[in-house]
N, C-alpha and C positions, 0 to 999 in steps of 0.2 A: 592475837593482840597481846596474849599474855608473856606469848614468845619473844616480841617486841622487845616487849618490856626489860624481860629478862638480859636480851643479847646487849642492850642500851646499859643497863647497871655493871654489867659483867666486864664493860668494854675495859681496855687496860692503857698506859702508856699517854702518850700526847693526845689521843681521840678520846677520854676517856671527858674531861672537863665541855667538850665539842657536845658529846651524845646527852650529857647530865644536861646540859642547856636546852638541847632540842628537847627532851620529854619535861622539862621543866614547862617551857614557852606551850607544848602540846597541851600539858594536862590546864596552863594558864588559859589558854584556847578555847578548852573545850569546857570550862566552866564558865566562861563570859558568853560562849553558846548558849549553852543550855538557862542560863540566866535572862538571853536577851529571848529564847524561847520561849520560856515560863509569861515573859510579858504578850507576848506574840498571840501565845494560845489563850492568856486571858480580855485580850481585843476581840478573838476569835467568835469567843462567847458570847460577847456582847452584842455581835453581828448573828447570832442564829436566833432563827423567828422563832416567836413562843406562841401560848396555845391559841391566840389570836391572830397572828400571822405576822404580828410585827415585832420586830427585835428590841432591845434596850435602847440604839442608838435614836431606831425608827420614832420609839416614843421623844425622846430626846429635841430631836428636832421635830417633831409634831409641836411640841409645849412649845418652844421658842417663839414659833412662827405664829402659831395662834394668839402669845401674849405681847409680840413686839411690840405694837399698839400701845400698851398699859405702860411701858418703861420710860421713865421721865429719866432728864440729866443726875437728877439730887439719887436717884435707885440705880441709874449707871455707877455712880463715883461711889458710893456708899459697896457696892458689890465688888468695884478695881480694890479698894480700900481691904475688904475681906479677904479676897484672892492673894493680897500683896507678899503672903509672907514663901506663898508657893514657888517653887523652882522654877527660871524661866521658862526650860522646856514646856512643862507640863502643866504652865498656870492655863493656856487658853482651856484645853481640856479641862480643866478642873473649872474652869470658870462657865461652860457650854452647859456642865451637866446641873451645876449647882443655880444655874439661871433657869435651865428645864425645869427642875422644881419648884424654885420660887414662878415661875411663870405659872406651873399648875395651879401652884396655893392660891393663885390672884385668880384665876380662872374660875377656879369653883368655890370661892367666894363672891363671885361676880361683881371685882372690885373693877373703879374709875381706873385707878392707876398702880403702880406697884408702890409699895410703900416700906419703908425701914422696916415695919413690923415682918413681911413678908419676906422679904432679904435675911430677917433672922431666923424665921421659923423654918424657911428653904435652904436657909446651912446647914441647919442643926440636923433637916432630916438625910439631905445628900449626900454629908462629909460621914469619915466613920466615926465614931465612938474617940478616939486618943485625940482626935483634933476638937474635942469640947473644950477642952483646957484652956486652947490656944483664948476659943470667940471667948469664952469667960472673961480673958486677961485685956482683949482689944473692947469687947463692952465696958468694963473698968474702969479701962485707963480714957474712954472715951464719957465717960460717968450715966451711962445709956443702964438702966433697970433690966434688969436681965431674970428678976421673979415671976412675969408673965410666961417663960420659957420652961420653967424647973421641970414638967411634967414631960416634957421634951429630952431635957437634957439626961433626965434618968432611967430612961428605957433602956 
């Protein structure tokens, strides 16, 4: 490989501008690889069963399915509203797993229905830590009390 390399910088003449291109576009290559792999093997993860037998995902769609029942229109839209600032790609996903946990929290509360309150407390715990900023700024600016959460927000 390294020989490659070598014969590619060395090259001289009118192929010289030809080979700097191709190990340019190569090395471009193989870091958009190895990037889209880093995402790959972190899906991977989340597919391998743990010490109960079922995976992240498994859980996932366990909570959904068990709390569909509980979600009214006003915890639909209130969760789109949450989701919104996500990248297309990746809002359904982000919106699947963040619904798992509010579906859990309504669960083993053994609530009627889902509620604002649970839509916050199952962001707060789903999303990582850098996206608290954001819910801070859209409770705010929606003038929603967000001191019931504090204990939440600072772990």
């Amino acid at each position: 490989m390294l020989r490659i390399v070598f014969f590619i910088l060395a090259a001289e003449g009118p192929n010289r501008w030809f080979m700097n291109s191709i190990a340019f576009w190569g090395f471009v290559l193989l870091g958009l690889m190895s990037i889209g792999g880093f995402f790959m093997f972190r899906k991977f993860l989340k597919v391998l069963p743990k010490a109960d037998g079922k995976s992240k995902l498994d859980w996932q769609n366990h909570w959904v399915e068990q709390s569909r029942h509980l979600w009214t229109d006003d915890a639909k839209a209130f969760l789109d509203k949450l989701v919104a600032p996500v990248p297309g790609p990746f809002r359904d996903v982000a919106k699947h797993s963040i619904a798992a946990e509010i579906g859990r929290i309504a669960l083993e509360e053994n609530a009627d229905a889902v509620t604002q309150d649970h839509c916050i407390k199952g962001y707060i715990i789903a999303t990582p830590k850098r996206d608290n900023k954001f819910l801070v700024n859209f409770l705010e600016k929606n003038k929603i009390d967000y001191q019931p959460y504090r204990h939440l927000l600072n772990k």
